[in-house]
C-alpha positions in Angstrom: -22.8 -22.5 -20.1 -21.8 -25.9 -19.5 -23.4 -27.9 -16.3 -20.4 -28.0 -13.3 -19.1 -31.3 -12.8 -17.8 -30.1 -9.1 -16.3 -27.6 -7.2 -12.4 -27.4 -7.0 -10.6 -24.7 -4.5 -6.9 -23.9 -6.1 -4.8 -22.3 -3.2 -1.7 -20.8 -4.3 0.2 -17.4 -3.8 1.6 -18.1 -7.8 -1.6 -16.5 -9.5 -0.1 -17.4 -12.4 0.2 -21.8 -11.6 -3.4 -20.9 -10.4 -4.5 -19.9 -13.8 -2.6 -22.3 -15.9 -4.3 -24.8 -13.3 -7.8 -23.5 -13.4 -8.2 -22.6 -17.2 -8.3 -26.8 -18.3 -10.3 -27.0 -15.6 -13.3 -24.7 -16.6 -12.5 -26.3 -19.9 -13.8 -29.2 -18.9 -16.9 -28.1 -17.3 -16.3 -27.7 -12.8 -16.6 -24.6 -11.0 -13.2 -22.9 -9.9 -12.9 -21.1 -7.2 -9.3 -19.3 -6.3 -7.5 -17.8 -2.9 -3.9 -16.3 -2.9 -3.5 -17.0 0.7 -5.1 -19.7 3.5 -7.4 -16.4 5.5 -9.1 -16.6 1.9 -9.2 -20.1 1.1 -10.9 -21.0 4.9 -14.2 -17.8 3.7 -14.4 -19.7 0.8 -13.9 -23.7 1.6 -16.8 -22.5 4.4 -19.3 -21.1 1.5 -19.1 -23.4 -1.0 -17.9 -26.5 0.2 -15.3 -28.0 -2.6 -15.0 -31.5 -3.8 -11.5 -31.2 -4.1 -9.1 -28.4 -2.8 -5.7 -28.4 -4.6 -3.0 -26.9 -2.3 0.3 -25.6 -2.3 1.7 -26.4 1.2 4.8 -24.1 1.0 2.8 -20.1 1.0 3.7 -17.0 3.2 1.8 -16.8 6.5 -0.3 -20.1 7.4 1.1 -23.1 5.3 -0.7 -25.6 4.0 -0.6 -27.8 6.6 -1.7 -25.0 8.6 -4.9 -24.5 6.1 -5.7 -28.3 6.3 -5.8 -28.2 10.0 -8.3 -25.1 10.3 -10.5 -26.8 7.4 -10.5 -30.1 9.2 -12.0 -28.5 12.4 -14.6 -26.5 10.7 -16.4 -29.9 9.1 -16.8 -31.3 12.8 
């Protein structure tokens, strides 16, 4: 298995944009990690900490924005 170059967090509620996103991805050697909806994406941005998150900003329930907001607080 190849060494991870980084960890990206997709966020999307279109599973399939988030695979055609994450399969180049793994391709090229980072760690993927996935969430349908922001609840999901906040348990995960808190245990592993991405080096880039990749966002859709328009989902059901908590937006983007929303998500961005809640993530910012949690690193002070």
């Amino acid at each position: 298995m190849a060494r991870a170059n980084g960890i990206i967090l997709i966020i999307d509620d279109n599973e399939e944009l988030i695979e055609a996103i994450r399969e180049p991805l793994v391709y090229c050697g980072f760690q993927v990690a996935t969430a349908t909806d922001s609840r999901r994406a906040i348990e995960i941005a808190k245990e592993l900490k991405p080096d880039l998150i990749l966002l859709d900003l328009k989902m059901p329930g908590t937006n983007g924005v929303e998500f961005l907001q809640k993530y910012r607080s949690m690193e002070k």
